[in-house]
N, C-alpha and C positions, 0 to 999 in steps of 0.2 A: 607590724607594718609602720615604717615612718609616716610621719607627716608630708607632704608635698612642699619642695623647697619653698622655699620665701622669699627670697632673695631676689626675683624678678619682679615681682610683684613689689617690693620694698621699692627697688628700685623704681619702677613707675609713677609710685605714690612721691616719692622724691621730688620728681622731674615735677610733680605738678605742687608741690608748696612753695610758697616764697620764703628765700634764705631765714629770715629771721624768724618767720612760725615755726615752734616747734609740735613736732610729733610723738605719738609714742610708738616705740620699738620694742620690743622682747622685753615688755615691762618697763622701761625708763623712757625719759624725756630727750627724744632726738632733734637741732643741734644744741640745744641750750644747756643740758646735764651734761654730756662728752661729746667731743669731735668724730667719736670711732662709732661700727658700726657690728652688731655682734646677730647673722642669722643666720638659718638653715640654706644651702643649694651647696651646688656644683658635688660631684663624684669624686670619691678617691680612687687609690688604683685596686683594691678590690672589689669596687663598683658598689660600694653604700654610700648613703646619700652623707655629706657635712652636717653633719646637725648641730651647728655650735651653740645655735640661740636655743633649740630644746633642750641642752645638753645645759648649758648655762638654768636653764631654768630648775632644770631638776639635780644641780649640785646648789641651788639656792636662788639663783639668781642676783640682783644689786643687793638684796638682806645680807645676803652671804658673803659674796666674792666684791661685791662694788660694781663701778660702772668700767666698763671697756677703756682701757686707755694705748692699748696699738689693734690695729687691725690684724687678721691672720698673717703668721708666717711662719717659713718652716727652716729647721733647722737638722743640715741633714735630712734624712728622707720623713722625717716625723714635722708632723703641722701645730702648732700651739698658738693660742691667745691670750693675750696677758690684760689682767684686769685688776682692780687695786687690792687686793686682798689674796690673790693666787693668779696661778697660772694654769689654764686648761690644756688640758694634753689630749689631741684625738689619738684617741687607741684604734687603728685600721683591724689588727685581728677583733675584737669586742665590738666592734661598730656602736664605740661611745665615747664620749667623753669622762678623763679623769685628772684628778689632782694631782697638779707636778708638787713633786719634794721641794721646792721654791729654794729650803735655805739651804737643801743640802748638795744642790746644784750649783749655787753659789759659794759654799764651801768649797765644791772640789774646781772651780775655776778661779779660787786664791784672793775671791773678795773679802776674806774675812777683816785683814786691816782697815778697810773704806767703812765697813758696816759698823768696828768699835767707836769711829766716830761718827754715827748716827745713834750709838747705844746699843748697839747688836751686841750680847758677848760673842767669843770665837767658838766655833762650831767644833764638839767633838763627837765619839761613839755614840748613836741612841742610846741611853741607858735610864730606865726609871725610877733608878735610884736621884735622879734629878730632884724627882717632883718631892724638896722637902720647905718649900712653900706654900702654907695651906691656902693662902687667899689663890694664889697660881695654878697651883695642882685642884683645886675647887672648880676652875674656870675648864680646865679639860677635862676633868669629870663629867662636866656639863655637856659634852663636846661627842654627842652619839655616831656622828657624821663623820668624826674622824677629820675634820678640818686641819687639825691640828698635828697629829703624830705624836710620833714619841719626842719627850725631850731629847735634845742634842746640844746643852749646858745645864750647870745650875745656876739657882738665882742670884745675878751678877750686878751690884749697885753703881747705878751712873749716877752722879748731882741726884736731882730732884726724885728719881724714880728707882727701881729695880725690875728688872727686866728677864726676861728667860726665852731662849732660844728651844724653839719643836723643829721635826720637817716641814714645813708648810705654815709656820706661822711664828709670829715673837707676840708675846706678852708683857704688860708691864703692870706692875703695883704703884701708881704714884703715893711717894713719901711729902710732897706738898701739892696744895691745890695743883691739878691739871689745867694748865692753860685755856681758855673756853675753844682759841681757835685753834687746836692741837688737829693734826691732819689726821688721826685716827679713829675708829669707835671706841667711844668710852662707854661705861657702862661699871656695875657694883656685883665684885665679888661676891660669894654668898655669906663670906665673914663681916662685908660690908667696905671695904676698901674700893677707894673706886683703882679702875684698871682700865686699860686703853692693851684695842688690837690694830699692830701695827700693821699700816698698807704694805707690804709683802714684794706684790708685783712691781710695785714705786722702788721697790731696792733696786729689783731686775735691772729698768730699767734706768736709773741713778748708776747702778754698776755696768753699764755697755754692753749689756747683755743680751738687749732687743734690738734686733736688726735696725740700722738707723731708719731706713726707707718703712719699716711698719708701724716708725714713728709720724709721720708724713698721713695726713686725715685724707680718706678715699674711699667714699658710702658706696662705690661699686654699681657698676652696671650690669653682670653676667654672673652666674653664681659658680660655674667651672672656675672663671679666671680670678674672681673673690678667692674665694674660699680654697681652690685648689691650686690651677695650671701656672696663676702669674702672681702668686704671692711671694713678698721679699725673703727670698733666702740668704742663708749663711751655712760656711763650713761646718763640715760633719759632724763638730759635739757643740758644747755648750761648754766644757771645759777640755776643749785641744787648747795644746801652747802655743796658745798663738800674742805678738808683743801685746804688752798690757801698758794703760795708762802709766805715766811714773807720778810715782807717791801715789797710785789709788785714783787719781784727780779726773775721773773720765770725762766731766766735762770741758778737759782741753785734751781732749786724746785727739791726736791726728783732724782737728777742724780748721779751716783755713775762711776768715772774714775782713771785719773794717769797723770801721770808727765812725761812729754816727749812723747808722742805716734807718732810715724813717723817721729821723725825731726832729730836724731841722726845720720844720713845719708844722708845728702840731697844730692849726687849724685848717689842716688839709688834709682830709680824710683820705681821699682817692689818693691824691698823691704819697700820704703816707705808706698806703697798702702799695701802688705802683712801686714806689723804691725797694719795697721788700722783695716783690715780685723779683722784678730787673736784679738787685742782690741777688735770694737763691738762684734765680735763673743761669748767672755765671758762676754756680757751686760754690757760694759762700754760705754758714751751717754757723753763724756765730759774731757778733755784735757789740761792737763798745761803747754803750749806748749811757744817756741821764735817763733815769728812771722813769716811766711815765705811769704806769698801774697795769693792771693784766688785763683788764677788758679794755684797754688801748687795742686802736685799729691797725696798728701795725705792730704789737705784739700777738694779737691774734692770728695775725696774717703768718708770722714769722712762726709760732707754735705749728698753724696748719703744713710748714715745710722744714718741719725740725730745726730751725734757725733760734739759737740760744743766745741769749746776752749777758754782757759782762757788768755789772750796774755800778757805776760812777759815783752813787750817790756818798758813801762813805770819805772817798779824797772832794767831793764835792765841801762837804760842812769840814775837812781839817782846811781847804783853803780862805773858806770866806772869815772861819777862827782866825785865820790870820792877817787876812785885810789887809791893808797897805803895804805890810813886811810882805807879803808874796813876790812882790816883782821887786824888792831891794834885797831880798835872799839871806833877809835875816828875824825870822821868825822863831819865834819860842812861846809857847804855849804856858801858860797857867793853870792851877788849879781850876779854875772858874770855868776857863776856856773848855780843859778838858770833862771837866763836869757835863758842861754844857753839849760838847759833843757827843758823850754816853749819853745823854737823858737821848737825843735826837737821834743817833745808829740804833738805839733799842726800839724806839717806837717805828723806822724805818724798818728793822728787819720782823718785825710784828706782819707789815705791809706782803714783804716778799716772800713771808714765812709758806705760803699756798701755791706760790709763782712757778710751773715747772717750767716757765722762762729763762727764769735767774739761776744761772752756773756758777758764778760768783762776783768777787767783788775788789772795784779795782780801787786802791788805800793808796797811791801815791804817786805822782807825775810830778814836772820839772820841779828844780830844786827851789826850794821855798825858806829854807837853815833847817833847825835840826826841829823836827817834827815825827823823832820815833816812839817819841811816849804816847803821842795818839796813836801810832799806827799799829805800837802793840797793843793798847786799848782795845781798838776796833777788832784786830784778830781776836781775844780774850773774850768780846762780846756774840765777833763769829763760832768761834767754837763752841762758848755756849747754847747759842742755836742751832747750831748742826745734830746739838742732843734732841732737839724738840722738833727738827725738821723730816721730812722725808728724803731730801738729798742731801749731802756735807757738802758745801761749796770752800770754795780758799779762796782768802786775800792775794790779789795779785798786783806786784811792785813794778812802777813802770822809774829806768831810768835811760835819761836824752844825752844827747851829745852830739860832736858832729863828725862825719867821715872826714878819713884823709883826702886831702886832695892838693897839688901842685904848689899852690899860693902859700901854704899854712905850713910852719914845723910840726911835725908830728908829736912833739909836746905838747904843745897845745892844746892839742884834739886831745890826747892824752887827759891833761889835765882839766879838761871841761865834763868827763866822766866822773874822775874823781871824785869833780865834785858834786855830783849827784849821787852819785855811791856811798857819799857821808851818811844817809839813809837808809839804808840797808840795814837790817835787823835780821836775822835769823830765825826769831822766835814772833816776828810779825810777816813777814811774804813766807806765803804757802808756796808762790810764783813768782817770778823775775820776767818781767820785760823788757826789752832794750829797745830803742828807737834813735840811730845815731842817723842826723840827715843831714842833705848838701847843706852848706854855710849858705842863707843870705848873701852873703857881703861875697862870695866866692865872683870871682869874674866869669863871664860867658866863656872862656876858653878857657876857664882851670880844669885840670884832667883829674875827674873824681872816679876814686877807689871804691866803686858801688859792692866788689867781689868783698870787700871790708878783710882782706888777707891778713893784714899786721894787727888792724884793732878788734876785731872779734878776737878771734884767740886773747890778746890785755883782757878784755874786759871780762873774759870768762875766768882766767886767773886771780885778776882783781876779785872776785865775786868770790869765788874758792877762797882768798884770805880772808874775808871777813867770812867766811862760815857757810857761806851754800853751799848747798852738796847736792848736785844734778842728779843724784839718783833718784832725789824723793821732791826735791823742789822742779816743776817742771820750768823750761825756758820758752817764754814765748819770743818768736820775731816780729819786726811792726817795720815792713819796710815803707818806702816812702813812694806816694801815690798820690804826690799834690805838687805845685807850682805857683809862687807868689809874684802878683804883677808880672813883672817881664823878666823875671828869673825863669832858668830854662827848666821843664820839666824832665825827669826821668822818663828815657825813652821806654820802650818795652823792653828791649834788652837789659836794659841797667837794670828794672824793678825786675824780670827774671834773674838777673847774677845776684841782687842783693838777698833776696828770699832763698835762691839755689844754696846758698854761701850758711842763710841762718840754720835749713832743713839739714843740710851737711853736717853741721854744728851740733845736733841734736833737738834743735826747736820741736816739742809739740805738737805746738801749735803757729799759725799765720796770721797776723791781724794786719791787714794796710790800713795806713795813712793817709787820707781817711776818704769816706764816701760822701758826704755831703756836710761839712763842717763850716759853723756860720763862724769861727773865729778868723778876727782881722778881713771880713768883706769878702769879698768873691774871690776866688782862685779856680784854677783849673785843677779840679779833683774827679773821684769816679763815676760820681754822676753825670756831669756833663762833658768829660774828656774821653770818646770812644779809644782814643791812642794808651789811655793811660788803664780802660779796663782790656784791651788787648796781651797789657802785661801782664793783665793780675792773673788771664788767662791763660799766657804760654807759662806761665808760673808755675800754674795747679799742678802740671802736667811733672814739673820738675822733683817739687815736694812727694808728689804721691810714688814717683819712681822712688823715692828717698826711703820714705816709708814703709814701703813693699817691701825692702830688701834688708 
């Protein structure tokens, strides 16, 4: 006989704490340990009760599997919750809960490339002729529970560690000191090597694999509509062909945001968290923001609505390396400089190493001379942290210029790309961004080319010569969604053709220009321009037809 839902009752208890006390919940500290919420109620359709939080308990509970990181949802006609160390699968014939295959799910949906760069080897046959690692095979020895499975590689050396692929878990042997704030459990082999179990479910959902919306924090009211009738679904499998991020990069798959969202104030809490709000509210999932920390009130905010950011801080320290050469566009970097900016990206990405905020990281905007030896620097130090992190983020390359328009030869325009593109590195942007907008200086009646017909196409080509390859480098678009002094704004129409024009192009992802950006004084941008987020919204409408099809 089950236990009597819980879920009503949780719920209750909810309504009467204030936000910031926390409680305990199925063993863990609710909200202060995780945003999600893991209990028993609501019915399946064979009419047994959801039992995920006893269910959770008696596969370990937080010992075991970690603490809850989505709420339920189901995929296809099957219900799962994902926690940092596995995935719980309700099995409706057994009327229980069990251990999904984590990695071998993620094998057959073609994540394997994303996860070599987090240290995953590539997933083959179970076979346990694997286990010829004794500190590793030691460790699933240990392993009555069966957490683990069967090996599905052998032991595969990344940098600092080696590593081994089961169904339902990775292990590692570090070959140097473990980092203290390594995102996993560590712990000592019984040969004595210390070893670290990686967070599992953090791939899932690093690999787009958890429905966005059960990414979205929701402690629940009713336990049917929790746990069963209205939880976020997705298509039939977990590996249908369905388009996949390009290059692996899920945190720019198909997200559409802006520039600056919450930080323009940061001694203003409420208002910070309102601009978040007002963002998601108009389906923005994503942010190009200066860095603030993760217990920021408006990265908090932005987590509780799956809204991810892009963090700045890396082209932040190559500009100020450059100081005065930044706005005379002749900058070159030294030894010392460059030094200097590694000691500072390393202790930086230290910060964001825990952050499931941070998607990645943006290494270069308007042209400043030739500043690619930092910018492969910084990739070189990104990728080494992608080995130590729980998601692989990419360096993403922004370059400016300006659209055709009436007044101007299209040379010009032409050649103000160019010259930004002197930057471009291959082996530094994971990602490309463009952002070409109205000239300043354009007159109030010059007829601008927002559909960007003649210079998108250049600039894509242009890009292709020096070496990007849009299969794997994704394209982000950044249309323009601001107005200085009494230059005229992009109506909604324009900022719809301009973004229609990128999504047609293959853009990824959408980033506008910008949301509340304190550079050069007040202008009319998305925060205080209802006309200009009207566009961003007949926009969405345009991209996502894009994307569907």
């Amino acid at each position: 006989m089950r236990i009597l839902p819980l879920l009503l009752g949780l719920s209750l208890l909810l309504a009467a704490v204030p936000p910031a006390q926390a409680i305990e919940i199925c063993g863990y500290s609710y909200p202060s340990s995780t945003r999600f919420v893991v209990a028993d109620g609501g019915t399946d359709w064979s009419g047994n009760v959801v039992s995920l939080c006893s269910e959770y308990g008696r596969l370990g509970g937080a010992r075991t599997l970690g603490l809850p990181i989505s709420r339920p949802f189901r995929i296809g006609p099957e219900l799962y919750q994902a926690f940092e160390y596995g995935v719980i699968w309700w099995n409706q014939d057994k009327d229980r809960g069990e251990l999904l295959d984590t990695l071998d799910v993620l094998h057959a949906a073609g994540r394997d490339p994303l996860l070599e760069r987090l240290g995953v080897p590539p997933g083959q046959e179970p076979n346990l002729d694997f286990l010829t690692d004794p500190a590793l095979s030691a460790i699933r020895a240990r392993d009555p529970q069966g957490r683990y499975g069967v090996p599905t590689s052998p032991p595969m050396a990344f940098g600092p560690y080696v590593a081994q692929r089961f169904q339902r878990a990775v292990v590692r042997r570090w070959l140097d000191p473990a980092p203290y704030d390594i995102a996993g459990a560590l712990g000592r082999a019984p040969t004595g090597e210390q070893t670290e179990r990686v967070m599992v479910g953090d791939l899932m959902r690093a690999s787009g694999l958890i429905p966005a919306a059960a990414l979205v924090a929701d402690p629940g009211t009713d336990g049917d509509q929790y746990n069963w009738l209205a939880v976020p679904t997705e298509p039939a499998s977990f590996w249908q062909d369905a388009p996949r991020a390009v290059g692996g990069w899920d945190g720019l798959f198909h997200r559409v945001g802006a520039f600056n969202v919450g930080v323009a104030r940061l001694d203003a809490r409420d208002e910070m968290r309102a601009e978040v709000e007002q963002a998601s509210t108009l389906g923005l999932t994503l942010a190009v923001n200066a860095y603030v920390g993760r217990d920021s009130t408006a990265v908090q905010a932005g987590l509780d609505r799956n809204l991810l950011q892009i963090d700045t801080f890396p082209w932040d320290r190559i500009a100020a390396a450059c100081g005065s050469s930044l706005t005379t566009h002749d900058c070159h970097l030294g030894a010392d400089q460059l030094a200097q900016i590694e000691e500072q990206v390393k202790h930086h990405l230290l910060l964001t190493r825990l952050d499931d905020s941070v998607a990645g990281y943006w290494v270069l905007d308007d042209y400043a001379g030739d500043v690619r030896p930092a910018i492969e620097l910084v990739h070189r130090l990104v990728q080494d942290e992608n080995l130590l992190d729980r998601q692989a983020r990419p360096t993403v390359c922004g370059f400016g210029g300006d659209l055709d328009d009436s007044e101007r030869p299209p040379a010009k325009t032409r050649a103000a790309f160019d010259l930004a593109l002197r930057n471009f590195t291959s082996t530094g942007c994971d990602a490309v961004a463009l952002y070409p907008y109205r000239r300043p200086a354009a007159g109030r009646n010059a007829q601008v080319d927002w559909s960007m017909h003649d210079l998108l196409p250049y600039m894509q080509r242009r890009l292709r010569e020096k070496g990007w390859d849009p299969a794997t480098q994704p394209l982000v678009g950044i249309p323009q969604t601001f107005a200085f002094g009494r230059a005229p704004a992009p109506t909604p129409a324009d900022i719809a053709t301009q973004t229609g024009a990128y999504c047609a192009a293959g853009a990824s992802s959408i980033v506008f220009y910008a949301w509340n950006d304190s550079y050069s004084g007040p202008k009319a941008q998305l925060f205080n321009a209802p006309d200009l987020r009207q566009g961003v919204a007949d926009s969405l409408g345009v991209c996502q037809s894009q994307w569907a099809s």
